[in-house]
Biopython code that builds the backbone (N, CA, C, O; Angstrom):
import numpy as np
from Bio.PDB.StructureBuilder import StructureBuilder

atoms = [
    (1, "UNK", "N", (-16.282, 9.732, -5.132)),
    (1, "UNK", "CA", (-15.102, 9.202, -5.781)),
    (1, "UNK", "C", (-14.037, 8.955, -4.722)),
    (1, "UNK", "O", (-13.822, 9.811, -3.864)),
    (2, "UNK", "N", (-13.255, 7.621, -4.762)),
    (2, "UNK", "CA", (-12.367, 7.233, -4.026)),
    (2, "UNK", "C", (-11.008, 7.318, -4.992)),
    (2, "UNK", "O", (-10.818, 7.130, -6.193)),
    (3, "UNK", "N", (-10.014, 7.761, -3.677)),
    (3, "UNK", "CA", (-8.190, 7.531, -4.502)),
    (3, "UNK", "C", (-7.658, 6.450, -4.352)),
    (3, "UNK", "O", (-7.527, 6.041, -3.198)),
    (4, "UNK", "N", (-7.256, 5.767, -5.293)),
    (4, "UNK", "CA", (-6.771, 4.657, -5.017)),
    (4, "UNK", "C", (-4.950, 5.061, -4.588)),
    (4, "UNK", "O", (-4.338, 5.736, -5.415)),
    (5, "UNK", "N", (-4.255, 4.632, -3.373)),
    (5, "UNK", "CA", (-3.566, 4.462, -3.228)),
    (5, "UNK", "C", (-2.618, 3.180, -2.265)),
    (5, "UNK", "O", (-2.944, 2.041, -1.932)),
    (6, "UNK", "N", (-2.074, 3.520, -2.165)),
    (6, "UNK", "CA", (-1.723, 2.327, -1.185)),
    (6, "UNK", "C", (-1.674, 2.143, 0.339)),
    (6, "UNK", "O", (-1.714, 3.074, 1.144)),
    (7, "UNK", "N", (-1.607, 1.189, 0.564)),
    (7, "UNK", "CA", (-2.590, 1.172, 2.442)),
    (7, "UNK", "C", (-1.576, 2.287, 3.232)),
    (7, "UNK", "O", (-0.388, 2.056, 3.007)),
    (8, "UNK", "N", (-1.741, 3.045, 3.807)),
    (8, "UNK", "CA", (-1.227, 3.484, 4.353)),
    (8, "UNK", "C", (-0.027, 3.388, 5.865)),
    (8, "UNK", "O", (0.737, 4.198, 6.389)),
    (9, "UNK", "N", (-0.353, 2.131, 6.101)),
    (9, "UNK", "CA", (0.364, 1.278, 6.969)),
    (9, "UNK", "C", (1.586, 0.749, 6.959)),
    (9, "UNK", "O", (2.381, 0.371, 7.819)),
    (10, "UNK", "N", (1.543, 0.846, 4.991)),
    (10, "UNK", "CA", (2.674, 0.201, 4.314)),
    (10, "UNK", "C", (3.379, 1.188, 4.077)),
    (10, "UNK", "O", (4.593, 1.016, 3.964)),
    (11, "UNK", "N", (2.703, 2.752, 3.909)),
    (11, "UNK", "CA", (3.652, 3.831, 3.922)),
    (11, "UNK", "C", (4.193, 4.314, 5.364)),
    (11, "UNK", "O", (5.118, 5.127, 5.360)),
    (12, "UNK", "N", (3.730, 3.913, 6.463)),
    (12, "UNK", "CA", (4.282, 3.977, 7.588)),
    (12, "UNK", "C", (6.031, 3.686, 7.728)),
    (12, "UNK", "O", (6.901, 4.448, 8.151)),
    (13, "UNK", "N", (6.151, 2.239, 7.181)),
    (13, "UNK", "CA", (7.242, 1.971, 7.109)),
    (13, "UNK", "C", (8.334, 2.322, 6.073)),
    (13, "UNK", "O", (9.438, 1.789, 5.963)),
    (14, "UNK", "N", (7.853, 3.243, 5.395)),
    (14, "UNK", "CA", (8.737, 3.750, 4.774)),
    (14, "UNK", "C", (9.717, 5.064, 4.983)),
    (14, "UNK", "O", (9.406, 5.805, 5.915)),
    (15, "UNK", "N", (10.892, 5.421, 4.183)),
    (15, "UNK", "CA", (12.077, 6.440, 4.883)),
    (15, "UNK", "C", (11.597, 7.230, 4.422)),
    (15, "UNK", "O", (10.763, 6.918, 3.572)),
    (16, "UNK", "N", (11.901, 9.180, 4.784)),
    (16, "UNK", "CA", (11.450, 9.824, 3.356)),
    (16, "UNK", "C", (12.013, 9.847, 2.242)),
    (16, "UNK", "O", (13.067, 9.212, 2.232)),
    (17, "UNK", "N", (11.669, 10.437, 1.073)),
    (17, "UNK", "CA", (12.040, 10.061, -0.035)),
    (17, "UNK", "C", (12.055, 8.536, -0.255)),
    (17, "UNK", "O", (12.449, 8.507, -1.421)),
    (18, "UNK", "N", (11.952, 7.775, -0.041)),
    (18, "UNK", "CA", (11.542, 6.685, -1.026)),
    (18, "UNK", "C", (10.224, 6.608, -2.159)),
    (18, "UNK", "O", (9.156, 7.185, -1.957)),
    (19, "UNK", "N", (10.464, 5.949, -3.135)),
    (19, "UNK", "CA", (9.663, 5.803, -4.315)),
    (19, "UNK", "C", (9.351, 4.202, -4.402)),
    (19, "UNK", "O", (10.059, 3.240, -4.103)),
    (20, "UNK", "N", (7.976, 4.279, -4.942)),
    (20, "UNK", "CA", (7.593, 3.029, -5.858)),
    (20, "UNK", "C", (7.503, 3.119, -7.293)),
    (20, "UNK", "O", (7.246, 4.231, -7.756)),
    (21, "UNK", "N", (7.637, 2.328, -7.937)),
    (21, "UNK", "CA", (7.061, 2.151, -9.396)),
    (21, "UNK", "C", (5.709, 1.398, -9.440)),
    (21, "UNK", "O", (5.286, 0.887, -8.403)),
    (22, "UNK", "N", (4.964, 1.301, -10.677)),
    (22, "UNK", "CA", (3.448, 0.540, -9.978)),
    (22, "UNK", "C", (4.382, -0.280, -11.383)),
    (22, "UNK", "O", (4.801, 0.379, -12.334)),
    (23, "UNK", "N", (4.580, -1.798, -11.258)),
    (23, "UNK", "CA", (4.727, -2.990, -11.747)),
    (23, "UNK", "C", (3.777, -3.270, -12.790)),
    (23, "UNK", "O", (4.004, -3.176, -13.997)),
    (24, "UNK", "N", (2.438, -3.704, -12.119)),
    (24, "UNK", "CA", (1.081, -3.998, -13.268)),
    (24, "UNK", "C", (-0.051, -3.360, -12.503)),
    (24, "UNK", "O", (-0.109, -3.218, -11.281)),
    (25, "UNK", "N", (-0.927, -3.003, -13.387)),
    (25, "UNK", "CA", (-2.348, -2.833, -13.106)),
    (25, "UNK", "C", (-3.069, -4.690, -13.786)),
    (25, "UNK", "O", (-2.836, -5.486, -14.695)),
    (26, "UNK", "N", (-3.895, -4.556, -12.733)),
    (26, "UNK", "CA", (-4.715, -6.206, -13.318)),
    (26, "UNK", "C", (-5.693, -5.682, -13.163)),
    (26, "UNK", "O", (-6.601, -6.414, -12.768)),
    (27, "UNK", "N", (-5.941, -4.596, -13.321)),
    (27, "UNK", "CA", (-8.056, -3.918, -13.765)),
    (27, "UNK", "C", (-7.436, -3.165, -14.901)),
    (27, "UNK", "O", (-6.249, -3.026, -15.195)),
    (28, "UNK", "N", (-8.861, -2.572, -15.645)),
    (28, "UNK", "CA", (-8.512, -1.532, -16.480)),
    (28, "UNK", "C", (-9.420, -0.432, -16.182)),
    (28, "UNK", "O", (-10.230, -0.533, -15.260)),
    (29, "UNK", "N", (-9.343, 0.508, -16.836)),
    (29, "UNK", "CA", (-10.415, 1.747, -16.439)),
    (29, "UNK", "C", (-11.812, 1.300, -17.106)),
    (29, "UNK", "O", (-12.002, 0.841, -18.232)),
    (30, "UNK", "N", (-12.845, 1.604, -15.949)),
    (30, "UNK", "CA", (-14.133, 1.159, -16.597)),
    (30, "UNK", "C", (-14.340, 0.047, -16.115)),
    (30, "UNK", "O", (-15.471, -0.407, -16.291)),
    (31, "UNK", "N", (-13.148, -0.948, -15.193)),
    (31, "UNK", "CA", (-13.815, -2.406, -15.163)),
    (31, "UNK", "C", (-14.660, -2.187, -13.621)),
    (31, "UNK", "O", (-14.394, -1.250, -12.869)),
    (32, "UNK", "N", (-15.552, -3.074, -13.369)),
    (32, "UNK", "CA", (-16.395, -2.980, -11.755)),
    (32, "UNK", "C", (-14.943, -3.299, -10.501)),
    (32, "UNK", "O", (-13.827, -3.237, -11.017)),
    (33, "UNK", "N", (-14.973, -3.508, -9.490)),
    (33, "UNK", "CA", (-14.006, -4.062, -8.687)),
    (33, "UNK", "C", (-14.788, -4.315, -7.427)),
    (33, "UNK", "O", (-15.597, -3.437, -7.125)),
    (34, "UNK", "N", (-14.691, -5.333, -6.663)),
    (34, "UNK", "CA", (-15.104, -5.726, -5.463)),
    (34, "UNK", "C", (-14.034, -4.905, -4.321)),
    (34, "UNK", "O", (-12.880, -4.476, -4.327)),
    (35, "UNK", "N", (-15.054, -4.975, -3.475)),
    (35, "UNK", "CA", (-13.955, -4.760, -1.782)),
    (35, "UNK", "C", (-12.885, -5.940, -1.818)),
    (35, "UNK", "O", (-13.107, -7.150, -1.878)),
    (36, "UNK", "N", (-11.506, -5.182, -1.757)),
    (36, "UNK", "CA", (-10.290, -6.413, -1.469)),
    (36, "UNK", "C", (-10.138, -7.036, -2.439)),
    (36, "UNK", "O", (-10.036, -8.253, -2.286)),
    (37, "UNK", "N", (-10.045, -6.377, -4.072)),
    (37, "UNK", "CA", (-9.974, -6.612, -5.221)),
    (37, "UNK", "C", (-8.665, -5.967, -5.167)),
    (37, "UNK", "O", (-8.245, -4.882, -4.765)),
    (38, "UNK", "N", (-7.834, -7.697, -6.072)),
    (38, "UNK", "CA", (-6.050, -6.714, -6.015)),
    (38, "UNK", "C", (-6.639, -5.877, -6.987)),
    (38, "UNK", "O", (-7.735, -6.194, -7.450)),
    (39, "UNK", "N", (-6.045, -4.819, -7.373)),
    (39, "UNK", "CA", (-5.825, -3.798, -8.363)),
    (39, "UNK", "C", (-4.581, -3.776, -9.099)),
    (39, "UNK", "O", (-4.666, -3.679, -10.323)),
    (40, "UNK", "N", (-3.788, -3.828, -8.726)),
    (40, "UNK", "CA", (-2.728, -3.407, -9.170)),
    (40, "UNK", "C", (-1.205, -3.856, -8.111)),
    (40, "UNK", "O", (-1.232, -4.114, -6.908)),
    (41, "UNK", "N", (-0.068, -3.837, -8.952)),
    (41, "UNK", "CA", (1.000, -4.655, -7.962)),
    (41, "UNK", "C", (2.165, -3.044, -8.192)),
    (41, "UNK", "O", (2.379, -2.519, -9.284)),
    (42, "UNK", "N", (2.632, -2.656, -7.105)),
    (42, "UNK", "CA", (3.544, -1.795, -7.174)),
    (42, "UNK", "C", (5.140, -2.232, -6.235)),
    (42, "UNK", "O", (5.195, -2.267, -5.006)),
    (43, "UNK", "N", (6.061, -2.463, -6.965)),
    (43, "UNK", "CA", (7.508, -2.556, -6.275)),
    (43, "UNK", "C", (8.075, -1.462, -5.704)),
    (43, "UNK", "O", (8.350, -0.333, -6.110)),
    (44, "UNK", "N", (8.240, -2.298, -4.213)),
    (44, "UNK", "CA", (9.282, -1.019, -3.483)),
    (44, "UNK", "C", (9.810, -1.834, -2.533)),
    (44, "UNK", "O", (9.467, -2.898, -2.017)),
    (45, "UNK", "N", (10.823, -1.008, -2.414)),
    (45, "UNK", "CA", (12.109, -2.348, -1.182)),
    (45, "UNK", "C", (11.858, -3.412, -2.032)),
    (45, "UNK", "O", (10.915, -4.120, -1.679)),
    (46, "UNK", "N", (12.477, -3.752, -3.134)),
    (46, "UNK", "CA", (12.710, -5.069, -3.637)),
    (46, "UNK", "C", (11.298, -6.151, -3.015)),
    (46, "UNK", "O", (11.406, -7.146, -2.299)),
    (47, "UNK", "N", (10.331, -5.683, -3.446)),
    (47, "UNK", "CA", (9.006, -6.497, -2.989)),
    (47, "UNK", "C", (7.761, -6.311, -3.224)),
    (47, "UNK", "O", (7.329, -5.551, -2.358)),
    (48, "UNK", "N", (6.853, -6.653, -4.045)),
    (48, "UNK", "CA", (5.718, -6.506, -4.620)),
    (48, "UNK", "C", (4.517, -6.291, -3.781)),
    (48, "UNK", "O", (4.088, -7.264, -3.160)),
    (49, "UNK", "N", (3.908, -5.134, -3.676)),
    (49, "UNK", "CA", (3.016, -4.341, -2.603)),
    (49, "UNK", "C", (1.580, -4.597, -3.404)),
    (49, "UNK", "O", (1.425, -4.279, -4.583)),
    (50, "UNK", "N", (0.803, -5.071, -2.781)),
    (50, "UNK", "CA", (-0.778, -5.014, -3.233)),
    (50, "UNK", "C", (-1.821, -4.126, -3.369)),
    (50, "UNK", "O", (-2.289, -3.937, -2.247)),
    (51, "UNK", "N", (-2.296, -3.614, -4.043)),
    (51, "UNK", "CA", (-2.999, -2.082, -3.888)),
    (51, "UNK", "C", (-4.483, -2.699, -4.302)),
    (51, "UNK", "O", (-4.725, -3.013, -5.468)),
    (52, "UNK", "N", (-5.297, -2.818, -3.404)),
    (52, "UNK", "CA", (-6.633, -3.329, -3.555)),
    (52, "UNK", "C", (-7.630, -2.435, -3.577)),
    (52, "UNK", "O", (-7.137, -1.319, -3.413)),
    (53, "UNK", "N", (-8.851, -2.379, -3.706)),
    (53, "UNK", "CA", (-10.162, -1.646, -3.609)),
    (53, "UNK", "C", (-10.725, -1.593, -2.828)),
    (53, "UNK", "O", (-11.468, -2.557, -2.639)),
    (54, "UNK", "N", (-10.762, -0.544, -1.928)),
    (54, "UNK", "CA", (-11.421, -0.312, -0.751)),
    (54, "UNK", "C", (-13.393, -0.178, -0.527)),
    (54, "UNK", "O", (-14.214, 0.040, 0.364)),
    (55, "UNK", "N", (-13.349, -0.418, -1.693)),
    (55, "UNK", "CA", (-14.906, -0.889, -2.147)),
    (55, "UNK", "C", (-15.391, -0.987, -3.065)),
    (55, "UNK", "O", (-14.717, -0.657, -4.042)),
    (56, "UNK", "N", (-17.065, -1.572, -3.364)),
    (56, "UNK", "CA", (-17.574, -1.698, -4.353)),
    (56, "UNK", "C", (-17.381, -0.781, -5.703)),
    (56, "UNK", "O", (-18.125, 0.197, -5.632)),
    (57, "UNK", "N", (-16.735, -0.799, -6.708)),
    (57, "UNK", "CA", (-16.900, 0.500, -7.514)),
    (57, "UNK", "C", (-16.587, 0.224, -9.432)),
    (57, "UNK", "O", (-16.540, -0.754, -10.179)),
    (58, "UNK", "N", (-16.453, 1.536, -9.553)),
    (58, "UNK", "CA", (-15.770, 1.438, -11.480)),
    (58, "UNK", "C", (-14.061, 2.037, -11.146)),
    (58, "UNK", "O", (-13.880, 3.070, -10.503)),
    (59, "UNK", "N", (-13.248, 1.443, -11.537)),
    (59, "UNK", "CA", (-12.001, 2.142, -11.419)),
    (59, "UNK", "C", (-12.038, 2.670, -12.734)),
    (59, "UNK", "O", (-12.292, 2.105, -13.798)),
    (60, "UNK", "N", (-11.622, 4.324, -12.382)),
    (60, "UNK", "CA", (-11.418, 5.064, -13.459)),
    (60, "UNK", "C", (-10.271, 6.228, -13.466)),
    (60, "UNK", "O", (-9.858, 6.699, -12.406)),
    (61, "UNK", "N", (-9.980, 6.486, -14.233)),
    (61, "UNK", "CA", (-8.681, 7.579, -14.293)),
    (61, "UNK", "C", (-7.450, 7.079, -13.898)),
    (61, "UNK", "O", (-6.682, 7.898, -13.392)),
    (62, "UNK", "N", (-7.049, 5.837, -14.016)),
    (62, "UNK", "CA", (-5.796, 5.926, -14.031)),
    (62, "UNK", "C", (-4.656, 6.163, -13.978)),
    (62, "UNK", "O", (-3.983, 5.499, -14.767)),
    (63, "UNK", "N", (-3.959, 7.070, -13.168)),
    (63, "UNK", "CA", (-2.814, 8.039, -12.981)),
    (63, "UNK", "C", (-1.329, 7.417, -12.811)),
    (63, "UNK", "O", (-0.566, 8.245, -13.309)),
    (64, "UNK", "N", (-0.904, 6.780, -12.529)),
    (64, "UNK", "CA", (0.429, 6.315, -12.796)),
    (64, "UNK", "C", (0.370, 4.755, -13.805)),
    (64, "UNK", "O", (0.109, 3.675, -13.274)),
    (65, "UNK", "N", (0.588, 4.863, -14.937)),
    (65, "UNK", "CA", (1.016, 3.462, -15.400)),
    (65, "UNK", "C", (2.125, 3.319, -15.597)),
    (65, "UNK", "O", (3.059, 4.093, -15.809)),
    (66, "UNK", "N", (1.972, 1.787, -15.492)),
    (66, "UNK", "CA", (3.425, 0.682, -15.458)),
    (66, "UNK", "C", (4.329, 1.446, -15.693)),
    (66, "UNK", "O", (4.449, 2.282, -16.589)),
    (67, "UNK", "N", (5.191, 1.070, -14.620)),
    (67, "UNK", "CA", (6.539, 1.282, -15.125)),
    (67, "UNK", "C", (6.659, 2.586, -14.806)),
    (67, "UNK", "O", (7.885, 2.693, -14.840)),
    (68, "UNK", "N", (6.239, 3.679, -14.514)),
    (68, "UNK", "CA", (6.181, 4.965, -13.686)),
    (68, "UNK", "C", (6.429, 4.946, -11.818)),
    (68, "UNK", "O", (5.721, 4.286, -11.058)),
    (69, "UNK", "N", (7.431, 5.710, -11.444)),
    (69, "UNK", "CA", (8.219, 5.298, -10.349)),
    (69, "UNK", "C", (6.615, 6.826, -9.402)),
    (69, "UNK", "O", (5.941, 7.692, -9.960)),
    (70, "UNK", "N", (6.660, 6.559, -8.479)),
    (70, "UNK", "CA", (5.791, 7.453, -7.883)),
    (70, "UNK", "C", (5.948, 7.422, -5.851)),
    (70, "UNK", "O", (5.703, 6.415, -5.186)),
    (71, "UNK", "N", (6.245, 8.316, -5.458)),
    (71, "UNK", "CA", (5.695, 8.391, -3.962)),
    (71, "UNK", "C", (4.899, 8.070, -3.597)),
    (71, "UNK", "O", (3.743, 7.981, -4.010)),
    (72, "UNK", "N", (5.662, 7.691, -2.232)),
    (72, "UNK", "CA", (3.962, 7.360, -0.886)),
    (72, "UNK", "C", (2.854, 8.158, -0.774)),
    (72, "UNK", "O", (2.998, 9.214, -0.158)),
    (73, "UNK", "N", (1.640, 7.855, -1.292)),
    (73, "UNK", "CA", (0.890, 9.227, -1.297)),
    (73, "UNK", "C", (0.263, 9.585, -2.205)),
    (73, "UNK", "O", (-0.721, 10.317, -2.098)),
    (74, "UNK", "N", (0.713, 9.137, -3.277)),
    (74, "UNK", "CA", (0.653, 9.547, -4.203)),
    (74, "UNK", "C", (-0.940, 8.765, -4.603)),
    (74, "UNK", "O", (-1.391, 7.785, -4.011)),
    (75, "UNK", "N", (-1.624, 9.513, -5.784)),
    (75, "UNK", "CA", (-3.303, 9.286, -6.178)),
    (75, "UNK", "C", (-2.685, 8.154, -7.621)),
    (75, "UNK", "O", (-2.002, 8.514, -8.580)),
    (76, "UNK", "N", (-3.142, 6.944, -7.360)),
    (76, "UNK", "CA", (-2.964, 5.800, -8.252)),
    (76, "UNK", "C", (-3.473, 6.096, -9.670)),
    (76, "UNK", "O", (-3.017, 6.294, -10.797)),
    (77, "UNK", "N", (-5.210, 5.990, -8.733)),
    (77, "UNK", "CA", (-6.236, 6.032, -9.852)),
    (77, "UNK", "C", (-7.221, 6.217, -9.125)),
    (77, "UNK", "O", (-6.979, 6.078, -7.926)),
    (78, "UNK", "N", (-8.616, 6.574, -9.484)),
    (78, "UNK", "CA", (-9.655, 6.678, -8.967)),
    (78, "UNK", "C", (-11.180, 5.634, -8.836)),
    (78, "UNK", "O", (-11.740, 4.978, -9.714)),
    (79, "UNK", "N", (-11.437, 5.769, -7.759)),
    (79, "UNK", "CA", (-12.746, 4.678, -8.336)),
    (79, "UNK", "C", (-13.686, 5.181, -7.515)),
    (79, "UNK", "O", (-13.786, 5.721, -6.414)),
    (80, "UNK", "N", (-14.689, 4.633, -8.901)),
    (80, "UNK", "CA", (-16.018, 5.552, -8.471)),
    (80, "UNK", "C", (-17.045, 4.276, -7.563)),
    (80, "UNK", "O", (-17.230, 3.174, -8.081)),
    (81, "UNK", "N", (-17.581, 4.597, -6.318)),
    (81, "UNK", "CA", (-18.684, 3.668, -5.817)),
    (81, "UNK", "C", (-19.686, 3.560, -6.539)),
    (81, "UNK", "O", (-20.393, 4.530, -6.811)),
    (82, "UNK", "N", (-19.865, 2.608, -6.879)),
    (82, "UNK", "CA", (-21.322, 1.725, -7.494)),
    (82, "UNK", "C", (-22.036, 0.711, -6.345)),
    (82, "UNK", "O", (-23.035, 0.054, -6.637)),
]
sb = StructureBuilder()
sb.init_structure("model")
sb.init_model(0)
sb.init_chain("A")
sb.init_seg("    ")
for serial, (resi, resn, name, xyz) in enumerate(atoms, 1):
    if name == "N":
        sb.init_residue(resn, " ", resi, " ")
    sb.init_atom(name, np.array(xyz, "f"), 0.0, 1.0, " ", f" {name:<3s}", serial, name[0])
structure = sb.get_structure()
């Protein structure tokens, strides 16, 4: 099982304490997802961040929806390799 979070590169540039909200999910739990499948869009610094699938899998468990503000770091959702 993989965590879905956000690239970590993008949390590089961030201050501490800053927060995101996740905007939309565009999968649902249960759907398949390819490598470099958006997943989901989360706002921070006034700017819409891409949270993709780091591989073949089922995204499942879901942990922050819409509209829920969340830290760098933080476990999105999960997806299982298929």
């Amino acid at each position: 099982m993989t965590d879905v979070v956000l690239d970590p590169e993008l949390v590089e540039s961030l201050e501490s304490g800053d927060h995101a909200w996740l905007e939309q999910w565009l999968v649902a739990e249960g759907d398949m997802v390819q490598p470099g499948q958006l997943l989901a869009l989360a706002r921070l610094v006034q700017r819409s961040i891409p949270v993709t699938a780091v591989h073949a899998g089922v995204l499942e468990d879901i942990r922050v929806p819409v509209g829920q503000t969340f830290a760098p770091g933080t476990v999105l959702a999960r997806l299982i390799p298929h």
